[in-house]
Every structure is written in structure tokens, then in C-alpha cells.
N, C-alpha and C positions, 0 to 999 in steps of 0.2 A: 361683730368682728368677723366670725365665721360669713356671713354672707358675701362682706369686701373678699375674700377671699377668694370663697365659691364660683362667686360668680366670671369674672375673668379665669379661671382655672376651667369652667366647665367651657366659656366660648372659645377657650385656645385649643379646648379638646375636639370640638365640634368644626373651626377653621382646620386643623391636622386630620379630621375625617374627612372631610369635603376635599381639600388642597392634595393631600397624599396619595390618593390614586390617582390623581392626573402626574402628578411628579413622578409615580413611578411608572406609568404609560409612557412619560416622555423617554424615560430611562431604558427603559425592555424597546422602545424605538430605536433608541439607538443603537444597543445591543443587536437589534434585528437586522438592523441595516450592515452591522461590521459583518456579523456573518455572512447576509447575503455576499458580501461584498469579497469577504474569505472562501464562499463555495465558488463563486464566478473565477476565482484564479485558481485556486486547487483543480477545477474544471479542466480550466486551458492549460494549465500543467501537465494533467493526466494524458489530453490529447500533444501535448508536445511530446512527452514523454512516449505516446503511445507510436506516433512517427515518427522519432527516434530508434524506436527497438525496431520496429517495421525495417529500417536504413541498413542497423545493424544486421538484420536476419536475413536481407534479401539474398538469394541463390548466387547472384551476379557478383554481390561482397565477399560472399564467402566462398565461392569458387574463385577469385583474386586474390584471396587469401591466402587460399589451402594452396597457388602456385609459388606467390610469395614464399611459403615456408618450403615451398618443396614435397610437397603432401601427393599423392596420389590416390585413386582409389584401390582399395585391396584386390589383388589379382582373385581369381573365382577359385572356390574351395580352401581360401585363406580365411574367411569369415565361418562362424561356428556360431548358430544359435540353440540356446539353452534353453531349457524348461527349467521352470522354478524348481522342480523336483531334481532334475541334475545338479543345481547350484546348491543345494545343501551341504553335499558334500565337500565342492571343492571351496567354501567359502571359509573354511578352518585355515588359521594364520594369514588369511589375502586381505587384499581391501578390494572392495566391488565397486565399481563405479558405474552406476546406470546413464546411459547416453537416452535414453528412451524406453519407451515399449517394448517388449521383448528384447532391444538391445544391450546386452550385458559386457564389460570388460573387468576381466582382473589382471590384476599384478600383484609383483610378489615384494611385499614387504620387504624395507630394503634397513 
């Protein structure tokens, strides 16, 4: 009785060893392939995205800009740069806004 059993139970075990790692080869394929397929456009994203900002930053845009709004640049001795050591002090009740590097602006909390 036990042997009817056995034995189809042990060749279903042995067809599920043999057969399952191809079935799950086929599966990690595909898997392998969406992503390829997801880095190729995240890729060309990144580079659109990257000539975009390029668009946005260039000197020419944003000197059209700064006329647009009526913007100039600060007459000489209008601009004040600060040492981090200066800004200690005056940064009690302000907000700082960093433009850059060394370039610092505050205002006064309104």
C-alpha cells in the first residue's frame, strides 16, 4: 500500500527538482530583463532631466530673467561678506539663507 504511494510521491519530488530551477531561471529572466529595461529609462531620464537643469541654469536664462523681474546687480560696497564666525551672532531671531559658498543673506523675521 505504502509503496503505490511512495513511489509516484518520490518521482513528483524528483520531476519538481529537475523542472524548478529552470522555471525559476525563466522567472529571474524576466525579472532581469524589466529591470534592464527600468535602468535604460531611469538612464534617459536622468540625462533629460540633466539638460534640463543645464537650460534652466544657463547665464543667458538667467540674466533674462534677473531683466525680466527688474533685478540688477548690487552696486559695489552694497554686498558684505561674512565669516562663519561673524554670523553667530547675528543669526539670533533671523533666518539665513545660504545663496552659496561664503554667500550669506539674512532677513528679519517678519
Amino acid at each position: 500500500m505504502w509503496g503505490l504511494i511512495a513511489t509516484p510521491v518520490v518521482c513528483l519530488c524528483l520531476l519538481i527538482g529537475v523542472f524548478a530551477p529552470s522555471v525559476v531561471d525563466t522567472f529571474l529572466g524576466y525579472k532581469l530583463e524589466t529591470l534592464r529595461a527600468e535602468t535604460a529609462r531611469l538612464e534617459d531620464e536622468r540625462r533629460s532631466l540633466e539638460l534640463r537643469e543645464a537650460e534652466l541654469l544657463s547665464p543667458e536664462r538667467l540674466e533674462k530673467l534677473a531683466k525680466s523681474q527688474h533685478l540688477s546687480a548690487p552696486e559695489t560696497g552694497l554686498v558684505v561678506r561674512l565669516s562663519p564666525e561673524q554670523l553667530k551672532g547675528l543669526m539670533i531671531g533671523r533666518e539665513v539663507h545660504i545663496a552659496g559658498v561664503g554667500d550669506v543673506m539674512l532677513a528679519e523675521r517678519k
